[in-house]
ROKE-298348 format. One record per residue (C-alpha): residue number from 1; residue in three letters; x, y, z. Coordinates in steps of 0.001 Angstrom, whole numbers, plus 500000, padded with zeros to 6 digits. Each point is the difference from the previous one (the first is absolute). Example, Ala and Ser with C-alpha at 12.3 -4.5 7.8 and 13.67 -1.06 7.14 Angstrom:
! ROKE-298348
> pos:code:east:north:up
> 1:ALA:512300:495500:507800
> 2:SER:501370:503440:499340
//
This chain:
! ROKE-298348
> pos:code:east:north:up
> 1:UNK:465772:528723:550110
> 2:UNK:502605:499011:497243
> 3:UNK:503751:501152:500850
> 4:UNK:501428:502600:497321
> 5:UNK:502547:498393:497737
> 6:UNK:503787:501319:501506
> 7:UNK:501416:502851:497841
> 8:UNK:503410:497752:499364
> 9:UNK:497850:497142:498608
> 10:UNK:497941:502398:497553
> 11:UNK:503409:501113:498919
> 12:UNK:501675:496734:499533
> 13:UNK:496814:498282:498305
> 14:UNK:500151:503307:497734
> 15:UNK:503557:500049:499597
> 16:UNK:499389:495769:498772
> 17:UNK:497315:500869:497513
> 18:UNK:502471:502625:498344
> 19:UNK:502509:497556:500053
> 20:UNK:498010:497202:498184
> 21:UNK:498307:502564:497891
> 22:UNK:503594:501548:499066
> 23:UNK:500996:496281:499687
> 24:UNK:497014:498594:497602
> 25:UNK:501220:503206:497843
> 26:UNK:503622:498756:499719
> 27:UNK:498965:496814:499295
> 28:UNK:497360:500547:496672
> 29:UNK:501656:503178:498754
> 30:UNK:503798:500247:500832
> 31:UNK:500574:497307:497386
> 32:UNK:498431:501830:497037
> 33:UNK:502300:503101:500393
> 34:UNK:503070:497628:499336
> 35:UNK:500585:499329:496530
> 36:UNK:500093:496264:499968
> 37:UNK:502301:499427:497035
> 38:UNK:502580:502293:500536
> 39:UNK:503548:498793:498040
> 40:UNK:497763:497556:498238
> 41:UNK:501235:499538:496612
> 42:UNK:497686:498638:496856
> 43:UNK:499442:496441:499026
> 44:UNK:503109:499151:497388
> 45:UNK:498305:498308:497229
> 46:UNK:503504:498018:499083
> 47:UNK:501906:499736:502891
> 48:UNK:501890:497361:498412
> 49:UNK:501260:498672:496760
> 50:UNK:497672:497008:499814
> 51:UNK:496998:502047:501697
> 52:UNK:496380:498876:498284
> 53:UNK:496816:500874:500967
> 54:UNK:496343:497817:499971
> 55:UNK:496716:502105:500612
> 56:UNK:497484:496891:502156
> 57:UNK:496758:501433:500200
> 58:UNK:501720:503796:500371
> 59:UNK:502760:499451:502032
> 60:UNK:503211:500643:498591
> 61:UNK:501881:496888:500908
> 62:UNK:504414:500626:499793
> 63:UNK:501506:496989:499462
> 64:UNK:503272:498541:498325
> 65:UNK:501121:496283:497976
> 66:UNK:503176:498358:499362
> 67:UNK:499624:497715:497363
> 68:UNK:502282:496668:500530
> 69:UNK:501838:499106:496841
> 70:UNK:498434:496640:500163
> 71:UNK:497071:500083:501962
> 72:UNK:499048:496915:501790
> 73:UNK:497587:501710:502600
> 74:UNK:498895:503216:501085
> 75:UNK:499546:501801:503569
> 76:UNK:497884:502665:501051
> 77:UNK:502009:502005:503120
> 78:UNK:497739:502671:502649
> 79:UNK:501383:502128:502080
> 80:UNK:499112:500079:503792
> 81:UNK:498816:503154:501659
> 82:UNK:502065:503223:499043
> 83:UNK:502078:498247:496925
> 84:UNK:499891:500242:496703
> 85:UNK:501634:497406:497020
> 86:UNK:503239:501720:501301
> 87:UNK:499554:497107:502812
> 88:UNK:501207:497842:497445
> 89:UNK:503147:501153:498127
> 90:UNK:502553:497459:501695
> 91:UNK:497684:497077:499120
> 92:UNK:498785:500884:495897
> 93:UNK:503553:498921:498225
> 94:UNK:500131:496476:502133
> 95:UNK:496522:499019:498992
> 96:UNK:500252:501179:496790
> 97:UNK:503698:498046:499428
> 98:UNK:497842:496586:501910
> 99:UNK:497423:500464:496784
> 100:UNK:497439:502390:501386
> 101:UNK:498377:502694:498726
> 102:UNK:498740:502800:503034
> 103:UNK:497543:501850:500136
> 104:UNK:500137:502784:503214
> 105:UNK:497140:501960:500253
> 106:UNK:498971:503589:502915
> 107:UNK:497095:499613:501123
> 108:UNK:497617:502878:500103
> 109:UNK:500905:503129:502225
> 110:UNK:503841:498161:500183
> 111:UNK:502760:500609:498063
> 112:UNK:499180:501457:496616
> 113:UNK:496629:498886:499715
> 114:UNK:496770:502326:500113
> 115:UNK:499009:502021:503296
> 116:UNK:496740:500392:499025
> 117:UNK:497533:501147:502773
> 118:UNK:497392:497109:501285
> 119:UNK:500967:497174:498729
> 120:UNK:499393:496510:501527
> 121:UNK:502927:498974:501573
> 122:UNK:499171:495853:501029
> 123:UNK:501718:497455:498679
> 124:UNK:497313:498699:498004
> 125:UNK:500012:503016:498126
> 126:UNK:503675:500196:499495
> 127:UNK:500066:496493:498469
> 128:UNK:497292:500586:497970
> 129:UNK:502009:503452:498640
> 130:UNK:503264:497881:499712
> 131:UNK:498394:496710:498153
> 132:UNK:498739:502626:497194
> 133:UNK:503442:500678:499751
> 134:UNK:501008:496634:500051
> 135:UNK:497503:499248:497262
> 136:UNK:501282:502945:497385
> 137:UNK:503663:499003:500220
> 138:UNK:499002:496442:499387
> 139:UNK:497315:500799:497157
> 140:UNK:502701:503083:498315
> 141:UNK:503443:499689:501629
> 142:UNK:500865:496426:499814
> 143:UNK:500781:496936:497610
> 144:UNK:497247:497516:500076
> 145:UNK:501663:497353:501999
> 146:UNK:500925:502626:502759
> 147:UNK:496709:502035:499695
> 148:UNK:498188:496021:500516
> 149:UNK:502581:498949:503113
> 150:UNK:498381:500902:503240
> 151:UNK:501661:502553:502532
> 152:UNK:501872:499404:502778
> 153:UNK:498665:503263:502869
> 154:UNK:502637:500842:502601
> 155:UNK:499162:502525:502760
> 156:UNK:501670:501600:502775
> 157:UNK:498629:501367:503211
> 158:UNK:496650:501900:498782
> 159:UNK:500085:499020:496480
> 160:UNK:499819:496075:501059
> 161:UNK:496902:500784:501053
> 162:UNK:499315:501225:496643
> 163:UNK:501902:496932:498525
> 164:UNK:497355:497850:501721
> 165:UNK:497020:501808:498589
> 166:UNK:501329:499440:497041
> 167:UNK:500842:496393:500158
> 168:UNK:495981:499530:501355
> 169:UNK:498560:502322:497148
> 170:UNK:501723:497637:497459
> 171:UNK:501492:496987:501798
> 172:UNK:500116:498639:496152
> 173:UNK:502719:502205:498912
> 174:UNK:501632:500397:502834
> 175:UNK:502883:497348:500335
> 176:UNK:501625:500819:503098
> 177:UNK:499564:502321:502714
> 178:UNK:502789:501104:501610
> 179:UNK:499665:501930:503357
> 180:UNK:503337:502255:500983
> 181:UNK:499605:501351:503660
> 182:UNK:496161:500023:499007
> 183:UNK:497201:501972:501831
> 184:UNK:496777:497723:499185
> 185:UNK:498129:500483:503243
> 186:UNK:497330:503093:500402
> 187:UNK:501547:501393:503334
> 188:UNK:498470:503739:499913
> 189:UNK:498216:501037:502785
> 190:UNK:496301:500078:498666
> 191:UNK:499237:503732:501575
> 192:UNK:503111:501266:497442
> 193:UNK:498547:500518:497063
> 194:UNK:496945:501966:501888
> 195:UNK:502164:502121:501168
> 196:UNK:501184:500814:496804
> 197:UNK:497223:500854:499100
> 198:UNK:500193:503262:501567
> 199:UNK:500924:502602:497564
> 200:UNK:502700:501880:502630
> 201:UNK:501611:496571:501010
> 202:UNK:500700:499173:496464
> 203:UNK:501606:503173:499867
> 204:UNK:502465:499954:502668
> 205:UNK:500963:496479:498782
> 206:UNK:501153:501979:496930
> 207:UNK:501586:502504:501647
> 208:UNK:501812:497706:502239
> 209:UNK:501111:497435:497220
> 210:UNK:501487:503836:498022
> 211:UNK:501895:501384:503108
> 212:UNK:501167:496578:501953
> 213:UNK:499550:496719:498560
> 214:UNK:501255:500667:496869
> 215:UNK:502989:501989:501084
> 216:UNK:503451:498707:500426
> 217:UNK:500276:500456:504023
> 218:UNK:497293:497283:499810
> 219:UNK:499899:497980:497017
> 220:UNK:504060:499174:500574
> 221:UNK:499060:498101:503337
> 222:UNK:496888:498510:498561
> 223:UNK:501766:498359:496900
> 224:UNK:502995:498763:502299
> 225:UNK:497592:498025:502027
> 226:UNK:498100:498840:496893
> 227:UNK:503671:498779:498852
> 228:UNK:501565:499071:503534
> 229:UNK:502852:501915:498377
> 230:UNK:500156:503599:498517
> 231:UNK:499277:500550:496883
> 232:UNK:502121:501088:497561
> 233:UNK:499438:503528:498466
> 234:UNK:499512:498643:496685
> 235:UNK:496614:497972:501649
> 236:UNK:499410:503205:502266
> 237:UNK:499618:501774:496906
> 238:UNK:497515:497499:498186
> 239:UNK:497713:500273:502910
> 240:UNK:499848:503300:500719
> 241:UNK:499439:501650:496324
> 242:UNK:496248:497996:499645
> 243:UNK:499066:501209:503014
> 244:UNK:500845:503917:499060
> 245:UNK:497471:499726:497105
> 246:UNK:497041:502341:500330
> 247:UNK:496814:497954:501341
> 248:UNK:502031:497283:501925
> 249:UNK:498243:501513:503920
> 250:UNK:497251:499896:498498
> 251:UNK:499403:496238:498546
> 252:UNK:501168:498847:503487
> 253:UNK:496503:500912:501331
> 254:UNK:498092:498434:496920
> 255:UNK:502656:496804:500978
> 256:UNK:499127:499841:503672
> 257:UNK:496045:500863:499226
> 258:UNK:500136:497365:497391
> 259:UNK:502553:497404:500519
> 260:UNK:499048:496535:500775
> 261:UNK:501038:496258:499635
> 262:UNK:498581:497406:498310
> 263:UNK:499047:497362:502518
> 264:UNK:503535:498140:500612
> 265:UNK:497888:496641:500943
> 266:UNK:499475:499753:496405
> 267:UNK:503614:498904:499670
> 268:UNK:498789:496727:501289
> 269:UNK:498436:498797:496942
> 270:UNK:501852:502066:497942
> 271:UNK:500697:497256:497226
> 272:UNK:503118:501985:499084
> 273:UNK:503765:499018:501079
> 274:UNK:501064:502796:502558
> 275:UNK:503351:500373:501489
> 276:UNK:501380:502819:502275
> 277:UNK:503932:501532:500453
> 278:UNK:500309:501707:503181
> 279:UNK:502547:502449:501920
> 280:UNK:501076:497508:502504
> 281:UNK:500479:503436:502368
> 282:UNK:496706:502109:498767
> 283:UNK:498132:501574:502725
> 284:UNK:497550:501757:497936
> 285:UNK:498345:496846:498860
> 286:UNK:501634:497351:501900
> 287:UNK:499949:496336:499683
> 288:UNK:497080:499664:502214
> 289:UNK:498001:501118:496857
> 290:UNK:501841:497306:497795
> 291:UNK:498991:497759:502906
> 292:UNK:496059:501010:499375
> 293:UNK:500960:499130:496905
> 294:UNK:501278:496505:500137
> 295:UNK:497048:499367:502006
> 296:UNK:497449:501186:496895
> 297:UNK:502197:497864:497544
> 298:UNK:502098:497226:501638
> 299:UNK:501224:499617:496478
> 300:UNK:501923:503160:499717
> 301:UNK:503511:500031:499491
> 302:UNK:501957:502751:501686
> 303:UNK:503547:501216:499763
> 304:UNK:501450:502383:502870
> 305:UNK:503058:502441:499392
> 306:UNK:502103:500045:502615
> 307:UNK:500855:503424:501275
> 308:UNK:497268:501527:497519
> 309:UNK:497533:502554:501357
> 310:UNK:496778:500890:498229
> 311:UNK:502129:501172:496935
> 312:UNK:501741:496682:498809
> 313:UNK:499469:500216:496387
> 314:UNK:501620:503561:500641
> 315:UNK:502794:499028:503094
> 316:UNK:500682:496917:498765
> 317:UNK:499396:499687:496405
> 318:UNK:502688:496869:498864
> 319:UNK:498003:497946:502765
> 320:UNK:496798:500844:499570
> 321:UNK:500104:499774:495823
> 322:UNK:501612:496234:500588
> 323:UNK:497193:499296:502065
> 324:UNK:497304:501677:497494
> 325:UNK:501552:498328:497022
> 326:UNK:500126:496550:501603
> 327:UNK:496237:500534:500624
> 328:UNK:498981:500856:496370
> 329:UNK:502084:497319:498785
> 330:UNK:498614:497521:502240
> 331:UNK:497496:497504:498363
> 332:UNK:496765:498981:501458
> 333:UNK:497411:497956:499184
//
């Protein structure tokens, strides 16, 4: 004969089932009854003087040019992960005074750029929406022996990724690739974007990026170890209005679903000149990734700022724009 289950473990299995039940609850409805975008504010359409804007394929692409008096080359800058062309502002007027005219573009769901819902996100499709920009300006904007010179790519962090892709799409326009701090290897865990897949998951990513990561408490400490130093208020500033505007939460799970690298291996035959500046102190991509790198292309010449962080276009702009300038003036074969 079987033995009757003990009253105190019907209660606690009971009491556990409520508990999970109550739990699963929390989980797929509590983030639906808080408003995801609360203190957003609407996308600016000209957040600055020299704002322009370039639909590719639908997607509202923000971007910005400084035309050199007398051009002798041109540059195309990206933003890494969370930046916008504000990244930029200490290095426009010494490129533009060495002869170069600069391009610095947001990419989509960054910046001021579209946050349109379900978009692709890889960096195949971001070059392909930045060479159609790439194509107007040299087919309508520029002067015929600019528009026919090819472009010199420069990306830091995430956006050298994207800088890559580019330089493979069209390795015959490209004329140098220049990798700042850059992210070019596909490190995601490959059970991510699955579980972003999950309607309620999505959700509480936006309603954690609205109430924490985009608040001051956290973003100061994030951006101080991005810079090894903190940032001033001025650069607090530029990084926290983008990430106010309405729809920001909710690209990040469209980014994370969607994101991916082209492979990196195809540096190898990349027949493309590619140099890299680095934050001699970054710990967000540290030189063990420039040391992949070297590995892929032997060739590559690197520069290292001493004392930089992840940031040293930003925390060390008069070292970083000698270094940048020395490398577009540098002649190769």
């Amino acid at each position: 004969m079987l033995k009757k289950t003990h009253p105190f473990w019907k209660r606690l299995l009971k009491s556990a089932l409520i508990f999970l039940i109550a739990l699963l609850i929390i989980l797929v409805v509590a983030p639906y009854l808080i408003p995801a975008d609360l203190h957003s504010v609407a996308l600016p359409v000209q957040p600055y003087e020299n704002s322009e804007h370039f639909d590719a394929s639908g997607v509202d692409l923000h971007y910005q040019i400084w035309d050199a008096a007398t051009p002798v080359g041109k540059i195309l800058l990206i933003h890494g992960f969370g930046g916008s062309t504000n990244n930029w502002q200490q290095n426009i007027d010494a490129l533009n005074q060495a002869g170069y005219t600069v391009v610095t573009v947001d990419l989509p769901g960054f910046g001021y750029s579209s946050r349109k819902a379900g978009l692709d996100h890889s960096q195949a499709q971001r070059s392909d929406w930045l060479w159609q920009l790439l194509d107007d300006l040299d087919q309508n904007r520029f002067d015929a022996d600019l528009a026919d010179s090819s472009w010199s790519i420069a990306g830091h962090s995430m956006g050298g990724g994207t800088a890559l892709a580019m330089a493979i799409a069209h390795p015959e326009r490209t004329q140098k690739l220049i990798l700042i701090d850059g992210a070019i290897f596909d490190n995601r865990p490959s059970f991510v974007p699955v579980l972003m897949r999950f309607p309620p998951l999505d959700r509480w990513v936006q309603v954690i990026f609205n109430f924490y990561l985009r608040t001051p408490a956290q973003l100061q400490p994030t951006l101080a170890d991005a810079f090894q130093q903190q940032p001033t208020a001025e650069q607090f500033a530029h990084y926290q209005a983008p990430l106010m505007i309405q729809g920001t939460g909710r690209v990040l799970g469209d980014i994370v679903r969607t994101a991916g690298s082209v492979p990196a291996t195809l540096l190898s035959d990349l027949e493309v000149p590619v140099f890299a500046i680095w934050g001699e102190q970054d710990t967000w991509v540290p030189q063990s990734v420039l040391a992949q790198i070297q590995k892929l292309r032997p060739d590559i010449k690197s520069v290292l700022i001493p004392g930089a962080g992840h940031m040293p276009m930003e925390s060390h702009a008069d070292l970083f724009n000698e270094a940048l300038i020395t490398i577009l003036k540098e002649t190769l074969p």
